[in-house]
C-alpha positions as CSV (number, residue, x, y, z in Angstrom):
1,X,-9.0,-19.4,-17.9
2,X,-10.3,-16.6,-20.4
3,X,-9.5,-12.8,-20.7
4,X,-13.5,-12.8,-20.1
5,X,-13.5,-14.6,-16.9
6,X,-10.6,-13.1,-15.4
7,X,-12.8,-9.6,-15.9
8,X,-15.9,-10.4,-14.1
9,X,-16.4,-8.6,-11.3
10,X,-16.1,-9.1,-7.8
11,X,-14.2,-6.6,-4.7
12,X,-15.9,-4.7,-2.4
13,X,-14.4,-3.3,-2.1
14,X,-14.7,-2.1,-2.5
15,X,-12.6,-0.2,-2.3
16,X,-12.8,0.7,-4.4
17,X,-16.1,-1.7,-3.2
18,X,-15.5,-4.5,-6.2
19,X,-16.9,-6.8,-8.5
20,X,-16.9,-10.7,-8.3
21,X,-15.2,-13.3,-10.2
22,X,-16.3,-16.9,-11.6
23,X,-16.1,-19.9,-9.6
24,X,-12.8,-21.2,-10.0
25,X,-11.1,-18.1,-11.2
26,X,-8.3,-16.6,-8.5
27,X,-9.8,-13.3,-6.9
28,X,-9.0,-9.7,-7.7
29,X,-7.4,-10.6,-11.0
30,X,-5.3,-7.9,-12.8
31,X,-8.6,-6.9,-15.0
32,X,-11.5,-7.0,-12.3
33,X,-9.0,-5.6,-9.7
34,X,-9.9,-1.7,-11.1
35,X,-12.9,-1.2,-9.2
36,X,-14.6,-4.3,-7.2
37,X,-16.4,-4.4,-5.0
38,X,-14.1,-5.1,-2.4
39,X,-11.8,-1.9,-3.3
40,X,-13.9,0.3,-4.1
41,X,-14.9,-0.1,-0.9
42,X,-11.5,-0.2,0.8
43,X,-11.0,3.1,-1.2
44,X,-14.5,4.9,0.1
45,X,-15.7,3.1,3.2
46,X,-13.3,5.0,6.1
47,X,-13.6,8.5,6.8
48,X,-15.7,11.4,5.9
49,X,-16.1,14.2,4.0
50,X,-13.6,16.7,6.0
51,X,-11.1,13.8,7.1
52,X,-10.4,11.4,4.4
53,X,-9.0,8.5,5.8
54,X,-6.7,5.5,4.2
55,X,-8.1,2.0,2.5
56,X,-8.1,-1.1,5.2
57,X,-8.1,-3.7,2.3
58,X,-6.5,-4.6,-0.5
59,X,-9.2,-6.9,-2.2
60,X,-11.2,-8.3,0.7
61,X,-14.8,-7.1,1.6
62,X,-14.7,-5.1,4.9
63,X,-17.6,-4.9,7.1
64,X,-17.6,-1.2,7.6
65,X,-19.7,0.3,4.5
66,X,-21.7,3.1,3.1
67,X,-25.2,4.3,4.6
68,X,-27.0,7.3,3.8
69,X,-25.7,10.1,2.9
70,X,-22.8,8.5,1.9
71,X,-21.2,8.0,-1.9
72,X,-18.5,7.7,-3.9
73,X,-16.8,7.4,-7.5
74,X,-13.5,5.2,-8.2
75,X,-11.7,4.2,-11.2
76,X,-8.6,1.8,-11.2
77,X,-6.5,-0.5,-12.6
78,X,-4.0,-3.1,-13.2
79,X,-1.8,-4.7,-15.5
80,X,-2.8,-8.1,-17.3
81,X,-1.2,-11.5,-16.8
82,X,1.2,-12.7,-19.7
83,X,-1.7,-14.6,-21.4
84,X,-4.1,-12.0,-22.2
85,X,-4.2,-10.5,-25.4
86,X,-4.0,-6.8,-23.6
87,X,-1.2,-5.1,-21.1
88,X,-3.7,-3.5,-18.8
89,X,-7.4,-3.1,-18.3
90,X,-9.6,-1.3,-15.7
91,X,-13.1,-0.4,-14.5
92,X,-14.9,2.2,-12.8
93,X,-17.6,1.8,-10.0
94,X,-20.8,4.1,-8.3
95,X,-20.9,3.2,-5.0
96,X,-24.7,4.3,-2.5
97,X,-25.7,4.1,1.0
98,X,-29.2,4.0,2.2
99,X,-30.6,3.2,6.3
100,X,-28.6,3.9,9.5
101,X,-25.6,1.6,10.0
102,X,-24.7,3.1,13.4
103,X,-28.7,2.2,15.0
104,X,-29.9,0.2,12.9
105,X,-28.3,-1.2,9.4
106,X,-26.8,0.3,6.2
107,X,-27.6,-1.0,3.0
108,X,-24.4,-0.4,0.8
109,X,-24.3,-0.8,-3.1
110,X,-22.1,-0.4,-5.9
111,X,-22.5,-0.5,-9.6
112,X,-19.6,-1.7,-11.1
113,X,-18.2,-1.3,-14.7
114,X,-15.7,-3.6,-15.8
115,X,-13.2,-3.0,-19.0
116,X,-13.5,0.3,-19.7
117,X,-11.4,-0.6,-22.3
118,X,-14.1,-1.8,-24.7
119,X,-17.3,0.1,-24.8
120,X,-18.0,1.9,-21.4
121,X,-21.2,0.5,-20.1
122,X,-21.6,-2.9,-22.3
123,X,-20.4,-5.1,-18.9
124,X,-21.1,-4.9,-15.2
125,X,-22.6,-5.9,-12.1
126,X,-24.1,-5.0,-8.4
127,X,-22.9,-5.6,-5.4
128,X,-24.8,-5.1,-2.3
129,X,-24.0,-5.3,1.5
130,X,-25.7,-5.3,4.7
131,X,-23.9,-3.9,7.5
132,X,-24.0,-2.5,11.3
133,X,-21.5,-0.9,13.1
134,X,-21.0,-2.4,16.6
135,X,-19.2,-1.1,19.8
136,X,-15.6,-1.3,20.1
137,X,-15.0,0.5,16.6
138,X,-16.6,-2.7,14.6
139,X,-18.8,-3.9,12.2
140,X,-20.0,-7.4,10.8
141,X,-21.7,-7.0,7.4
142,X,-23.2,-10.1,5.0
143,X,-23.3,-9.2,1.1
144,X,-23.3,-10.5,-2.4
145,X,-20.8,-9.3,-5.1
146,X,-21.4,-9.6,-8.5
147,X,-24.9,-9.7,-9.0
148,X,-27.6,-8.5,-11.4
149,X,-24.9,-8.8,-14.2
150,X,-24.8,-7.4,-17.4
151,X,-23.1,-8.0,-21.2
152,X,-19.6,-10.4,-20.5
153,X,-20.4,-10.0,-16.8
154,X,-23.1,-12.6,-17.2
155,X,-20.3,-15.4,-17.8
156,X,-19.4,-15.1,-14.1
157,X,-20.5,-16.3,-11.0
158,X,-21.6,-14.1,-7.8
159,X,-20.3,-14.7,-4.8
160,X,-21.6,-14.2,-1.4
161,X,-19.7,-13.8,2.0
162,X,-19.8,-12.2,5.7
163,X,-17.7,-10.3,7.4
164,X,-16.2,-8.8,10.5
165,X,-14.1,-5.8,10.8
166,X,-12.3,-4.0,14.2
167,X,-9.9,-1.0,14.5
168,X,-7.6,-1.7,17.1
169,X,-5.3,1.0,18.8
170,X,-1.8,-0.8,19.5
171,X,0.7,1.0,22.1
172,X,3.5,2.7,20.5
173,X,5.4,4.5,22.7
174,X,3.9,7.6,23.7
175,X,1.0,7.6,21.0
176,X,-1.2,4.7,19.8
177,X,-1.2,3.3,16.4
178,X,-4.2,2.2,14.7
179,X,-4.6,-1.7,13.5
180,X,-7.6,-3.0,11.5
181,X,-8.7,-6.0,11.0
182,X,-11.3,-8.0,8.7
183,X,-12.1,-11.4,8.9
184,X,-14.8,-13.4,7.0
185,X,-16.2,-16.1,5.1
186,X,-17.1,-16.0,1.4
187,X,-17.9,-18.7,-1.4
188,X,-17.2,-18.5,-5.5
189,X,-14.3,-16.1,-6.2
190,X,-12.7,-16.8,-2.1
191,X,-12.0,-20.2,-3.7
192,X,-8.7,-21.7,-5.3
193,X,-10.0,-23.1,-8.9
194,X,-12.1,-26.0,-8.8
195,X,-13.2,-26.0,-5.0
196,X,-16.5,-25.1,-3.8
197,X,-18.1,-24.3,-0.7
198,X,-17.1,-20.9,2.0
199,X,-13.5,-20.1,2.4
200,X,-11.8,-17.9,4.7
201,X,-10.6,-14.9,3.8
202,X,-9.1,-11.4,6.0
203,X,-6.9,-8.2,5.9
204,X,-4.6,-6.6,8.2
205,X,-3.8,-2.8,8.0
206,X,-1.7,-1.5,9.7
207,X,-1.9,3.1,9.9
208,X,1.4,4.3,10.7
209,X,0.1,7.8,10.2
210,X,-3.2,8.9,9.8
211,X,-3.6,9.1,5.9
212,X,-1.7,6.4,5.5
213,X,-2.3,2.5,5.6
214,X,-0.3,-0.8,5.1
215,X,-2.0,-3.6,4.0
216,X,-1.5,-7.6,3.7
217,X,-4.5,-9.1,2.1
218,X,-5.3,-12.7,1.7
219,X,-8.7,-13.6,-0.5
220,X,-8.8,-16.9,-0.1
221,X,-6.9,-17.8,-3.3
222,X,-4.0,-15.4,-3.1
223,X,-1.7,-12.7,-1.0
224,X,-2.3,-9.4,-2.0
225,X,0.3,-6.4,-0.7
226,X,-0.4,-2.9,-0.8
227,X,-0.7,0.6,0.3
228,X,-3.4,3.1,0.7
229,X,-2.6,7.0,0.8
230,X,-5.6,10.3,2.0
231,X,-2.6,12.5,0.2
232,X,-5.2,15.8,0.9
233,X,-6.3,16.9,3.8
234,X,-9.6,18.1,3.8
235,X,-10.5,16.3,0.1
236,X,-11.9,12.6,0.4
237,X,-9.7,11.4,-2.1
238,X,-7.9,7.9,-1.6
239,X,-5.4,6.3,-3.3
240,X,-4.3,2.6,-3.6
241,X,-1.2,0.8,-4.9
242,X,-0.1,-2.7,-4.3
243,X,0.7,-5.9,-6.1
244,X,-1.9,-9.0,-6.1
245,X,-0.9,-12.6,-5.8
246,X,2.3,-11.6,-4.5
247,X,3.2,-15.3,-4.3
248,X,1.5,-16.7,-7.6
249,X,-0.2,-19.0,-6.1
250,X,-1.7,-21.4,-8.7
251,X,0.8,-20.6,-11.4
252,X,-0.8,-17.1,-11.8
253,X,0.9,-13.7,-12.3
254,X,1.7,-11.6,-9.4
255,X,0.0,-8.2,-11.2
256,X,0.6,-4.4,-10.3
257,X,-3.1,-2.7,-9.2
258,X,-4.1,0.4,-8.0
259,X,-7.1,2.5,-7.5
260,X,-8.8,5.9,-7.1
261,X,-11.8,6.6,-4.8
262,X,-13.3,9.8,-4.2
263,X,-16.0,10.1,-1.6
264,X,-19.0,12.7,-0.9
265,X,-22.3,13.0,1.1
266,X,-25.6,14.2,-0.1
């Protein structure tokens, strides 16, 4: 597998919302993992202007997603397997929200810039998602990563997938604690390389606290681990740490990754 594939984009993320990857290649590599858009979204998607709230993914699409008024700017990163000719790479995304999630539906999408370690702008992709909150404190959403590609980008694949999200408040004593969930269905970069076809893929987050998530991840090809922190109360920033492939599954590189998101309405 090339440097070039492992960089296209997803997730979705975004959190930050994410770019997609090539059929075959194993999700949220260390280069694409910067801004996806599966993270980017992660990063952006809960919370709002006066209480920033904590990621629910860690590389997985979530069903809860921008509509208007929304918007938000990321930048990440992550740290390149032994086989590429760099130690680190990352990307930056824009991610919009247009229509009415909450009556109707929300039409999320994010430009994404992979590599900003070659010429900023030269490579990228869309991503778009449609997506409707439902009662209970969910969402299901349907979108397709990756698309109308540009400069390396166009050596990847998109992919497409739906999805399901719920926050769930667990007893704990005297207090609740929150639980969210995503489940879902996606095809291309949800795949182990070689397969074809939709794979499942999901996230658990767990909010101790409540600008601050724990998150285990699985994309379909790999376990991602990490964390997702609101440090400022009152400033929509989000921040997100973790490792991907924790178990290096297909003789890939478990990589460090983490991600900024900053979110604002207009």
């Amino acid at each position: 597998m090339t440097h070039l594939n492992r960089m296209a984009a997803l997730l979705t993320v975004g959190a930050c919302a994410f770019v997609g990857t090539a059929q075959g290649q194993s999700a949220l590599t260390a280069a694409d993992f910067g801004l996806s858009g599966a993270q980017l979204n992660s990063l952006l998607q809960s919370g709002n202007a006066t209480r920033p709230a904590p990621g629910i993914a860690f590389g997985s699409p979530v069903a809860f997603g921008a509509h208007w008024g929304d918007a938000g700017l990321g930048i990440g990163g992550a740290t390149l397997p032994k086989t590429a000719s760099d130690d680190y790479d990352g990307s930056a995304g824009l991610v919009v929200g247009v229509g009415d999630a909450d009556r109707f539906v929300g039409l999320e999408t994010i430009i994404n810039v992979i590599s900003i370690r070659d010429e900023f702008g030269d490579d990228g992709s869309v991503a778009f998602k449609l997506h409707t909150t439902l009662p209970g404190d969910a969402a299901i959403a349907v979108g397709i990563e990756n698309t109308l590609r540009w400069g390396d980008a166009r050596a990847s694949e998109s992919s497409v997938f739906v999805a399901a999200s719920k926050r769930f408040q667990l007893p704990a004593g005297d207090r609740s604690l929150p639980l969210a969930i995503t489940l879902g269905l996606g095809d291309s970069r949800f795949n182990d390389p070689g397969e074809s076809g939709a794979n499942l893929f999901g996230a658990i987050a767990l909010i101790p606290h409540e600008q601050l998530s724990l998150i285990a991840d699985y994309t379909g090809t790999g376990l991602n681990l990490g964390a997702s922190l609101a440090p400022l109360r009152g400033i929509p920033l989000v921040i997100s740490l973790g490792y991907v492939n924790v178990t290096e599954r297909n003789r890939s590189d478990a990589e460090f990754a983490g991600g900024l998101g900053y979110r604002f309405h207009f």
